[in-house]
C-alpha positions in Angstrom: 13.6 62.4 50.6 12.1 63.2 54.1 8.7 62.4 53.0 9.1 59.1 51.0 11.8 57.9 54.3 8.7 58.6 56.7 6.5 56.1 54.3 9.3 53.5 53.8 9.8 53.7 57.7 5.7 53.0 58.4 5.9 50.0 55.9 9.1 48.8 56.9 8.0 48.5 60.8 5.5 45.7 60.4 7.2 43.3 58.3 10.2 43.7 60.3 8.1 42.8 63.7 6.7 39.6 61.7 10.3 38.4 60.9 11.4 39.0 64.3 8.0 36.7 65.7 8.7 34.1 62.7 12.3 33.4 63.9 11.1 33.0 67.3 8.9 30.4 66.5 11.5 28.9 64.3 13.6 28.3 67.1 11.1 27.5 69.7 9.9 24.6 67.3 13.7 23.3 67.0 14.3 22.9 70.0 10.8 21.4 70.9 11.6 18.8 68.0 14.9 18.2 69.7 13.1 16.9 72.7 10.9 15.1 71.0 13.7 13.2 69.0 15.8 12.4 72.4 12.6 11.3 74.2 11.3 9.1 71.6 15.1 7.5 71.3 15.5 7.0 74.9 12.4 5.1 75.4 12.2 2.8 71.8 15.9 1.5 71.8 15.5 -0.5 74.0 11.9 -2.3 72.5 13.3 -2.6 69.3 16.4 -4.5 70.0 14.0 -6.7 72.3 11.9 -7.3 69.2 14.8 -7.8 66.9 15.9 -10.4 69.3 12.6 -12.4 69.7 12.5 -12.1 65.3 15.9 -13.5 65.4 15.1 -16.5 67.5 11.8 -17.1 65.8 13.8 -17.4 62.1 16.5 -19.6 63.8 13.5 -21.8 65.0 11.9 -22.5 61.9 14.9 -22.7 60.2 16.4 -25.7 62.4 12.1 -27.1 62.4 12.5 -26.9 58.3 16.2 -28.7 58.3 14.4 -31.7 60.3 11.5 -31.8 58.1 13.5 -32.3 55.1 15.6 -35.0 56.4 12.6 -36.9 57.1 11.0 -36.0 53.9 13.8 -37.3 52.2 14.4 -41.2 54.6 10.6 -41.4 53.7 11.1 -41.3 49.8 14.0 -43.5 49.7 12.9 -46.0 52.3 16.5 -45.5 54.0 16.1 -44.7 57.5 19.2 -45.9 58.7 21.0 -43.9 56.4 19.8 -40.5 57.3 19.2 -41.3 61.2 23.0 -39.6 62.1 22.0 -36.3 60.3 18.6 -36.1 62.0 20.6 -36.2 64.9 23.0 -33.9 64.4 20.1 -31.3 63.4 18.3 -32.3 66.5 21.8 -31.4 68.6 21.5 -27.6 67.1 17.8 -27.6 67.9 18.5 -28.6 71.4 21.7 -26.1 71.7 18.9 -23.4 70.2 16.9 -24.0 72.7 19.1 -24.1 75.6 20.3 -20.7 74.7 16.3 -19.0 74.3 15.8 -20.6 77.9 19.0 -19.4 78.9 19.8 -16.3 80.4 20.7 -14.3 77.3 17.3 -14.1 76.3 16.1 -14.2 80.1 16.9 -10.5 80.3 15.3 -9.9 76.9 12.1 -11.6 77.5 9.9 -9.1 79.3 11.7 -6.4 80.8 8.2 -4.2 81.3 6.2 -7.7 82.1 3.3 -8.9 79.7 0.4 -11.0 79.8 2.8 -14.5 78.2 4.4 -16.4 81.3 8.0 -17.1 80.6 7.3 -20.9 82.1 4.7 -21.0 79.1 7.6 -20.6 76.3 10.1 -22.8 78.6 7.3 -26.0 78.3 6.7 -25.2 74.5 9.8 -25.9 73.7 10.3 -28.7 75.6 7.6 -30.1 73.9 8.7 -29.5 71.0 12.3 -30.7 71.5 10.8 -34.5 72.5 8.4 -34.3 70.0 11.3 -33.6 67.4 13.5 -36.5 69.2 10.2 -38.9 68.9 10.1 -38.4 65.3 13.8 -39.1 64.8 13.5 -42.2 67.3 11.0 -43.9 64.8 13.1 -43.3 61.9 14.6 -46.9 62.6 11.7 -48.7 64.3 8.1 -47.3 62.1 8.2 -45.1 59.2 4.0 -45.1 59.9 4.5 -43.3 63.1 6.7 -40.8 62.2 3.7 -39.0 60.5 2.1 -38.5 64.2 5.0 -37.8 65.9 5.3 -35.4 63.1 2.0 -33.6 63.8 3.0 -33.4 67.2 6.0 -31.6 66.7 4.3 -29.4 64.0 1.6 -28.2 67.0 4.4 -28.0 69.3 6.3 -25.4 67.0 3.1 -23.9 66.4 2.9 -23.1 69.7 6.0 -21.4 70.0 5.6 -19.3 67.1 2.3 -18.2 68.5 3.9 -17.4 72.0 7.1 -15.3 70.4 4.4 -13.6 68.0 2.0 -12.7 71.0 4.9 -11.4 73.0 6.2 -9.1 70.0 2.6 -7.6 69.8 3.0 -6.6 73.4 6.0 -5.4 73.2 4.9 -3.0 70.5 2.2 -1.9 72.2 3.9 -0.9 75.4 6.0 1.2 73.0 3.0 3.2 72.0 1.6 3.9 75.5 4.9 5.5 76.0 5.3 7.2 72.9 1.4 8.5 73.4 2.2 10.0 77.1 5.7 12.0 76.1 3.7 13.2 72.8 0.4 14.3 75.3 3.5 15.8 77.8 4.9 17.7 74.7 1.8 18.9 72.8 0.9 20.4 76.6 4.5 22.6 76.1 3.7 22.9 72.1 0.3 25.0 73.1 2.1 26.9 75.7 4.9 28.3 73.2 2.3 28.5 70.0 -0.3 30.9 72.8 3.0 33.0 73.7 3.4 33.3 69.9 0.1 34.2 69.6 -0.1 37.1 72.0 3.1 38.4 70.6 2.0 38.3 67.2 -1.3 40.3 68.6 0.8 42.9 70.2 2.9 43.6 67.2 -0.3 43.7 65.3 -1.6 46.4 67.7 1.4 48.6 67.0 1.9 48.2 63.1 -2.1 48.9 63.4 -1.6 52.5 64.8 2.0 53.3 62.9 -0.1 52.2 59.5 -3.6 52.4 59.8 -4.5 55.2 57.9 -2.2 54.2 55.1 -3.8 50.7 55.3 -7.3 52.1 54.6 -6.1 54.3 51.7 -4.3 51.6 50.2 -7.3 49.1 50.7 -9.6 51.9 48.7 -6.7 52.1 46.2 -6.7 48.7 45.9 -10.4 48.7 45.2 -10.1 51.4 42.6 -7.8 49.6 40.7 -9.7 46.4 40.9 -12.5 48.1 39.6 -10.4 49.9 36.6 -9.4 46.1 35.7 -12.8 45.2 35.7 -13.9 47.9 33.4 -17.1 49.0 35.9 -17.2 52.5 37.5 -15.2 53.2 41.1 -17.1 52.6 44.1 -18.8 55.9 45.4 -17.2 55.8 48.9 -13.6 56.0 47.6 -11.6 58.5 49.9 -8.0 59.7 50.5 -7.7 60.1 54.0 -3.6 59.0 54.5 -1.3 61.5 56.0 1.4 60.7 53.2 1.8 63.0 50.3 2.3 60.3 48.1 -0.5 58.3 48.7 -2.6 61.1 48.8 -1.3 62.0 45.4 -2.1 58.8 44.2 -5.5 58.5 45.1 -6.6 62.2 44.1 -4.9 61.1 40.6 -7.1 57.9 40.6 -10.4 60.4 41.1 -9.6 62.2 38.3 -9.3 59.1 35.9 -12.4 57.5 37.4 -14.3 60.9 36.2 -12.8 60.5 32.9 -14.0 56.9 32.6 -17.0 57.5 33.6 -17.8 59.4 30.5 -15.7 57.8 28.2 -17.7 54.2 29.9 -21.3 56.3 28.6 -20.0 57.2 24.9 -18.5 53.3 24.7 -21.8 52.6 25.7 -23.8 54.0 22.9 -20.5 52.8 20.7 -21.3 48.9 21.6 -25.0 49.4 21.4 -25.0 50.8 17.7 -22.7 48.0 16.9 -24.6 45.6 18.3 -27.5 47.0 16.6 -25.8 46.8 13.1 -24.3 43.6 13.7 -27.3 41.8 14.7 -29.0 42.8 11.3 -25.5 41.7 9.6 -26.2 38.2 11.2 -29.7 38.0 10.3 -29.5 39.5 6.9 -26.6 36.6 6.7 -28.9 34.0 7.7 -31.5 34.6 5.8 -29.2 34.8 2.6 -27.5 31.3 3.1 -30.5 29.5 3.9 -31.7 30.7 0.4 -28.5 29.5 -1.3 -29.2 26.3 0.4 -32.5 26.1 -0.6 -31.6 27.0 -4.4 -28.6 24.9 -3.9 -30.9 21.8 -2.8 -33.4 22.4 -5.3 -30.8 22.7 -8.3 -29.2 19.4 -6.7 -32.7 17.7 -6.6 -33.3 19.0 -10.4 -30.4 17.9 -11.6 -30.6 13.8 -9.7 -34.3 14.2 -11.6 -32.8 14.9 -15.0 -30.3 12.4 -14.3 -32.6 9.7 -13.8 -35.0 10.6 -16.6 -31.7 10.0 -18.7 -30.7 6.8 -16.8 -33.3 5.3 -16.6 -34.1 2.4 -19.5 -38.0 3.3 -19.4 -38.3 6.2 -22.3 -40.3 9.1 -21.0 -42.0 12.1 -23.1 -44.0 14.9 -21.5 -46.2 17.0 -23.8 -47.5 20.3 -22.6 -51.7 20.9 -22.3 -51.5 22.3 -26.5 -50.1 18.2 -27.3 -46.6 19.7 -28.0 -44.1 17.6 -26.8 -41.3 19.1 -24.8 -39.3 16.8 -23.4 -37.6 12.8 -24.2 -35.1 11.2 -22.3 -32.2 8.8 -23.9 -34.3 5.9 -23.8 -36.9 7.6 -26.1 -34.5 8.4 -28.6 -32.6 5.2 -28.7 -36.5 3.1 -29.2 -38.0 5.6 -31.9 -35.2 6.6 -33.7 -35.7 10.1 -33.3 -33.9 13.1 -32.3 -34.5 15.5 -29.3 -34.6 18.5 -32.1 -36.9 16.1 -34.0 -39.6 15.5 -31.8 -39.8 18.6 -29.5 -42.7 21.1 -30.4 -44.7 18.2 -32.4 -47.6 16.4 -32.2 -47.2 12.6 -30.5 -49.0 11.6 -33.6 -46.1 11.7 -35.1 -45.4 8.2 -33.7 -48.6 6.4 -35.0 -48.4 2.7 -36.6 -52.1 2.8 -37.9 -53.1 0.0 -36.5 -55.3 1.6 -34.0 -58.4 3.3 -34.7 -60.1 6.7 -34.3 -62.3 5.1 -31.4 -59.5 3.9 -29.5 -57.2 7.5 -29.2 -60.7 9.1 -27.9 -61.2 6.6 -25.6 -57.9 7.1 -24.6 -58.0 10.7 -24.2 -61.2 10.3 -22.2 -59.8 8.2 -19.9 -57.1 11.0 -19.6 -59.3 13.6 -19.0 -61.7 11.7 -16.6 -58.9 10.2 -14.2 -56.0 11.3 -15.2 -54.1 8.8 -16.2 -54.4 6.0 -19.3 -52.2 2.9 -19.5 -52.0 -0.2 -21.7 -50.3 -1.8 -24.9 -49.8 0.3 -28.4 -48.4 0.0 -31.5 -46.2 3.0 -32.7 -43.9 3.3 -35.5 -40.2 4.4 -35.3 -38.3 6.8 -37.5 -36.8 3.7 -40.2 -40.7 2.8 -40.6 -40.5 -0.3 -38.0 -43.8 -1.3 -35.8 -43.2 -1.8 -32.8 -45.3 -2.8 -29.3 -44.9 -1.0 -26.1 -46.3 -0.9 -23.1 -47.6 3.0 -22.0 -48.7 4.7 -18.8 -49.4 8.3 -19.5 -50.2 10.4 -16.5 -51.5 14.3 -16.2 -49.6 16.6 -13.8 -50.5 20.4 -12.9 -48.1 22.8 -12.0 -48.5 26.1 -11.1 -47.1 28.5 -13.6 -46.9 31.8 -11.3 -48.9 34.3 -8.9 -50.5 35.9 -12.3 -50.3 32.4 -15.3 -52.3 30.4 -13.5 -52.2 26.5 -13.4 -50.5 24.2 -16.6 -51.7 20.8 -17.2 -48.8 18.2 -18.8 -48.9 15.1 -19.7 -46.1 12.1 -19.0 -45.8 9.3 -20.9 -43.3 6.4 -19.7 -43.1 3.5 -22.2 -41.0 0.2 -22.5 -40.9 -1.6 -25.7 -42.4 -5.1 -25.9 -41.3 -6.4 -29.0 -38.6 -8.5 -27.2 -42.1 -9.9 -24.9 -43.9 -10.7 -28.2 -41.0 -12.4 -29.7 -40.7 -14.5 -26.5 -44.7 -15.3 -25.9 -44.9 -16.6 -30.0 -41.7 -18.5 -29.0 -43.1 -20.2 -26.0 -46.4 -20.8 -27.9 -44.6 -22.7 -30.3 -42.2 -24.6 -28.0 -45.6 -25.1 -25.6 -47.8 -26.5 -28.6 -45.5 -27.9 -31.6 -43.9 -31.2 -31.6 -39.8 -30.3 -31.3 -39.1 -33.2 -34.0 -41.1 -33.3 -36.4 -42.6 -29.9 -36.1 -46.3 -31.2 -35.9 -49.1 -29.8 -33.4 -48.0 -31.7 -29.7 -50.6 -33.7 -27.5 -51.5 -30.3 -25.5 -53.0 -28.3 -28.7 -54.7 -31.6 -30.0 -56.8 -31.8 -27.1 -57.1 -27.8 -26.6 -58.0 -27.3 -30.6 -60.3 -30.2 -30.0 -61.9 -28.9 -27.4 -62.7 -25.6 -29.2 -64.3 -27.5 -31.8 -66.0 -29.4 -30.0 -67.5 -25.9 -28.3 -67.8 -23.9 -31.7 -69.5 -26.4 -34.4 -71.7 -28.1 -31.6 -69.6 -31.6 -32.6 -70.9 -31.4 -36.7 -68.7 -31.5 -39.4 -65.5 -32.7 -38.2 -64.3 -35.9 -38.1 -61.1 -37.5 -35.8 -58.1 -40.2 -37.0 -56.1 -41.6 -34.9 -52.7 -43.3 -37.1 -50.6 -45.7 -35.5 -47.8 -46.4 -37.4 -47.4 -50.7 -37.4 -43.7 -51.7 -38.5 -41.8 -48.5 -36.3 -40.7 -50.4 -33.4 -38.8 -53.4 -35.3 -37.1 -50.5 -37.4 -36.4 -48.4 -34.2 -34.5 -51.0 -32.6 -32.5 -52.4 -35.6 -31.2 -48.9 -37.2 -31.4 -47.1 -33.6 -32.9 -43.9 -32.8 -31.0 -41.6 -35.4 -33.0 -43.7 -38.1 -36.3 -43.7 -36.2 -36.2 -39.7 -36.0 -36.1 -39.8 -39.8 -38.3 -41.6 -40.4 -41.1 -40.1 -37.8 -40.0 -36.6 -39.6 -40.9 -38.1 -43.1 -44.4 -39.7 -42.0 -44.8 -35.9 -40.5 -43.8 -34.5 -44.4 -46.8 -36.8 -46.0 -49.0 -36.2 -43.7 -48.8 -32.7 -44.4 -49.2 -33.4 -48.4 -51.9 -35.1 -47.6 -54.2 -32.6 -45.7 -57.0 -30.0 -47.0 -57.2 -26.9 -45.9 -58.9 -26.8 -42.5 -57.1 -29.9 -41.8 -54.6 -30.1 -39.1 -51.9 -33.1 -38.2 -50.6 -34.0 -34.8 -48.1 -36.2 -33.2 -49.2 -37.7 -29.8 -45.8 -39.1 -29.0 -43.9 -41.8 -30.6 -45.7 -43.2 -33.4 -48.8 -42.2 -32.4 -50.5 -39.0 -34.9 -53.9 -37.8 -35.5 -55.6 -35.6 -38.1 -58.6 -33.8 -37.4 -60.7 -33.5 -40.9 -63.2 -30.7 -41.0 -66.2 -29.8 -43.6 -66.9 -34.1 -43.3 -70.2 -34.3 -44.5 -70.6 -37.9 -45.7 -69.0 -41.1 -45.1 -67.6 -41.5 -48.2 -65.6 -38.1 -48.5 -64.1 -39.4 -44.5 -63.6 -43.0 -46.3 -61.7 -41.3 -49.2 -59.7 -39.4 -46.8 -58.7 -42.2 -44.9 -57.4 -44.4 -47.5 -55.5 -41.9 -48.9 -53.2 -41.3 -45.6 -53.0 -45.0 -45.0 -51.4 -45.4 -48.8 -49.3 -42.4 -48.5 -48.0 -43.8 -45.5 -47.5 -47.5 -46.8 -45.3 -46.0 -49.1 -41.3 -46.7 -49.0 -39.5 -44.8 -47.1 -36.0 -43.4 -48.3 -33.6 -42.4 -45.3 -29.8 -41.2 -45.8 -28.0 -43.9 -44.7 -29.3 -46.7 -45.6 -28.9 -48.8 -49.1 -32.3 -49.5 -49.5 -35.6 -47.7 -48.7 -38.0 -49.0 -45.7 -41.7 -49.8 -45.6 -44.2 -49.0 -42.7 -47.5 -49.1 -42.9 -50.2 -47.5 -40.5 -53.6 -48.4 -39.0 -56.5 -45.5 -38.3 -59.2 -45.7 -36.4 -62.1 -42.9 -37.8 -64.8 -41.1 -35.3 -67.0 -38.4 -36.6 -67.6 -36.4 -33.9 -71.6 -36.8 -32.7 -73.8 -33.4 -31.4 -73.1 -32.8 -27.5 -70.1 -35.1 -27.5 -67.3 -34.1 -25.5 -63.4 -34.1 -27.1 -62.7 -37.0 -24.3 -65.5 -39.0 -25.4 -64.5 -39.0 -28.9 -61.1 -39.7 -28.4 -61.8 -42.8 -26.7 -64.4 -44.0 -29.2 -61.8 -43.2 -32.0 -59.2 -45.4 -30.0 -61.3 -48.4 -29.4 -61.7 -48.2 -33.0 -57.7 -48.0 -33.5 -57.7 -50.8 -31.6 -59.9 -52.7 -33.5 -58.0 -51.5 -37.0 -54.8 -52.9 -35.6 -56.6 -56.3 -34.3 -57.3 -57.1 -38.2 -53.7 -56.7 -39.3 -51.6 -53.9 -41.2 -52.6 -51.6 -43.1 -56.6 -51.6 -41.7 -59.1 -48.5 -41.0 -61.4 -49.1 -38.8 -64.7 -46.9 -38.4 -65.9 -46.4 -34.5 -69.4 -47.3 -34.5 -69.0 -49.4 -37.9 -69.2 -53.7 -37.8 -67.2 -54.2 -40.9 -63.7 -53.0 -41.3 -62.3 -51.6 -44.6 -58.8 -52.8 -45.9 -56.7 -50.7 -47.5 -55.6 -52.2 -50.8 
């Protein structure tokens, strides 16, 4: 009990000695705010209830200005004067009682009791101003309404005035309060150092004493202290750590501290080797780890990208086959099987012959494979065959790819085909041929293909052995515009129908446009044959005419102008002689052919 009394005794001592010093400057500090507080009272009272006097007056002022103001506000709007005069007088009264009482002795001892730079005779002839110039105003209330507005200027200056000589003297006031306020804080701060150096030198001295009762104690402690900041921080003591306090306890403390610093010391070099073989087998964890998901990823991506590829080969509307470098196919997508028919177990492991319409050649599958093997690549328009026997056009691109097999198989060529079927392209091109170069009514050759199959005869028999007609037909119009169109179309398609009957082979009929046709004649070697030829259309065509409809049949004849086509000419050339001749034909009546180059017209009977 002895010993831990003598340690409680030497800790005890010093933080008795600081309370002790802190309650004297607790008390010191009191009573210095205590002075303060009685000084600063003593010397502000009276300011403030100066300045609460001169804010008072200053209110009452403008109050009684703004009352006048109104009033003459209000005779100005209603043009009534006389009306209002008695209470602009009455407000005037309290304005003058106002000011009697600021120049008064009330606010006489209230006005500067420390003296200031504002003359008290100043605010005295301010407001005597402004009192007259108030009573001007009102005067003119019942004389000029005009002049009240000057007069009203004046008083507003005047007020101004006064307002600027109560605000000037406030500001004064307020500062003479802080001069004073200044000195008794400079007189007090003096006294403040005083007591805070007393304080000071106190504290020092009872420093100087807890210093010798607890020094020794303090330096153990402080290497303690150290010790267990180092034990916190998990590094090693520091190598100067000593016990050197005369109290059991401490000492017992420290010596206990020395033997658990050994002890970590060594159990700090086997955690060592612990952390650095875990690091060790960690790090190849991590990198074994690594390197294992970036090859899932990479088979991950690759399977994704194999599968988007498969995907679109099945998608797409293009049919794709591959063959391998022995011509065995071994691969077709959807749109393969849909366009030949054929099933995937049908077709895989086979020959692409398979496929063939026979309508190519020998000569055109080796060009085609020459073309492969030269560049690569082969593309144009074929005819295969689908499974229910059907021909069909496509358009193919066929491409060779190499891919490398493995370290020790070497490189595999392939080949890729990619097809689209064109019979739907053929159908439309023979459609817009016959839309492009057929009469839609009657279902004759049009104008275009009578000058382009002209042309090409004109260019392949060197103009020999052909012969042109031009028909007009002469009693359409008059039959047109009694029975209307519906009965015109009729007929036209009817003309058309013996025209046909009428033609040899190698012959061909046109219709130019309204009633306008032509017949190119070929193998014309004499003029009779061209003559016979002639007459016959013109007869066929003079015929009657039956058309649903109508109770009795109709009757139009035709003219024809004849041009046998001369070497070197061109197809214009003979058009235009065969026209002139027309033209002639119909000059000599119904019925007529005329012969271009001929004097003597022929009739037909």
């Amino acid at each position: 009990m002895g010993k831990r009394y003598g340690l409680r005794a030497r800790l005890l001592f010093p933080i008795i000695s600081a309370m002790v010093v802190v309650l004297i400057s607790v008390v010191t500090m009191i009573i210095l705010n205590t002075r303060y507080g009685e000084i600063v009272t003593h010397l502000v009272d009276d300011d403030i209830a100066v300045l609460h006097q001169l804010t008072e007056y200053g209110g009452q002022l403008n109050q009684a200005h703004a009352d006048i103001v109104n009033t003459i506000r209000h005779a100005s709007e209603h043009q009534d004067p006389e009306h209002l005069y008695e209470q602009s007088q009455a407000n005037l009264d309290r304005l003058n009682h106002l000011i009697n009482e600021i120049k008064g002795g009330g606010f006489e001892t209230t006005w500067a009791p420390k003296g200031g730079a504002v003359d008290r005779q100043q605010l005295n002839d301010a407001l005597d101003r402004y009192y007259w110039a108030q009573a001007d105003v009102i005067a003119m209330l019942t004389v000029d309404l005009k002049a009240v507005t000057r007069y009203q200027r004046e008083a507003e200056l005047a007020i101004l005035e006064v307002m600027q000589l109560i605000t000037q003297r406030n500001q004064e006031i307020t500062h003479e309060v802080k001069l004073e306020s200044d000195g008794m804080l400079a007189q007090l701060h003096s006294q403040a150092i005083w007591v805070y150096l007393s304080i000071m030198a106190l504290l020092v001295f009872m420093f100087l004493i807890s210093l010798a009762h607890t020094g020794g104690i303090v330096r153990t402690l402080h290497e303690i202290q150290r010790a267990m900041v180092a034990l916190a921080r998990r590094k090693p003591f520091p190598d100067s750590f000593k016990v050197t306090a005369d109290v059991p306890e401490i000492n017992e403390m420290g010596r206990a501290l020395i033997d658990y610093r050994d002890t970590q010391v060594e159990l700090a070099e086997a955690s060592q080797s612990l952390v650095r073989i875990n690091q060790e087998l960690e790090q190849r964890v991590v990198d074994r780890t690594q390197a294992l998901s970036k090859e899932v990823e990479v088979r991950r991506q690759t399977e994704q990208t194999l599968r988007l590829y498969a995907e679109a080969f099945e998608c797409t509307d293009d049919a794709i086959l591959i063959t391998d470098d022995n011509a065995e196919i071994c691969f077709v997508n959807r749109a393969h099987r849909l366009l030949s028919g054929y099933r995937a177990d049908e077709v895989l492991g086979r020959n692409p012959r398979m496929f063939r319409s026979g309508r190519h050649d020998r000569d055109f599958y080796q060009k085609m494979w020459a073309d492969l093997t030269e560049r690569g690549a082969w593309q144009g328009e074929i005819w295969d065959r689908r499974k229910n026997g059907e021909i069909y056009p496509k358009w193919l691109t066929i491409n060779a790819l190499e891919l490398a097999e493995g370290q020790d198989r070497g490189v595999r060529r392939y080949y890729v085909g990619v097809f689209r079927d064109m019979s739907l392209i053929k159908q439309t091109e023979a459609r817009l041929e016959v839309l492009a170069y057929s009469d839609p009514l009657t279902g004759l050759r049009n104008r275009g293909r009578f000058y382009a199959d002209l042309d090409e005869l004109c260019g392949v028999t060197n103009n020999s052995g052909f012969a042109l007609m031009l028909l007009d037909l002469d009693r359409f119009k008059p039959v047109n515009d009694r029975y209307g169109h519906p009965v015109g179309d009729e007929l036209l398609v009817q003309i058309a129908r013996r025209l046909g009957n009428c033609l040899r082979d190698g012959d061909t009929a046109y219709r130019l446009g309204g009633d306008e046709f032509a017949l190119l004649f070929s193998g014309v070697n004499d003029d009779a044959t061209l003559s016979l030829l002639a007459q016959r259309v013109v007869e066929v065509l003079s015929g009657p005419v039956k058309v649903e409809g109508l109770p009795e049949p109709l009757r139009v004849g035709a003219s024809a102008g004849i041009a046998v086509a001369e070497p070197g000419e061109v197809g214009e050339a003979l058009v235009k002689r065969t026209d002139r001749a027309l033209y002639a034909a119909k000059g000599q009546g119904r019925g007529c052919i005329e012969f271009a180059d001929f004097g003597d017209p022929t009739s037909a009977p």
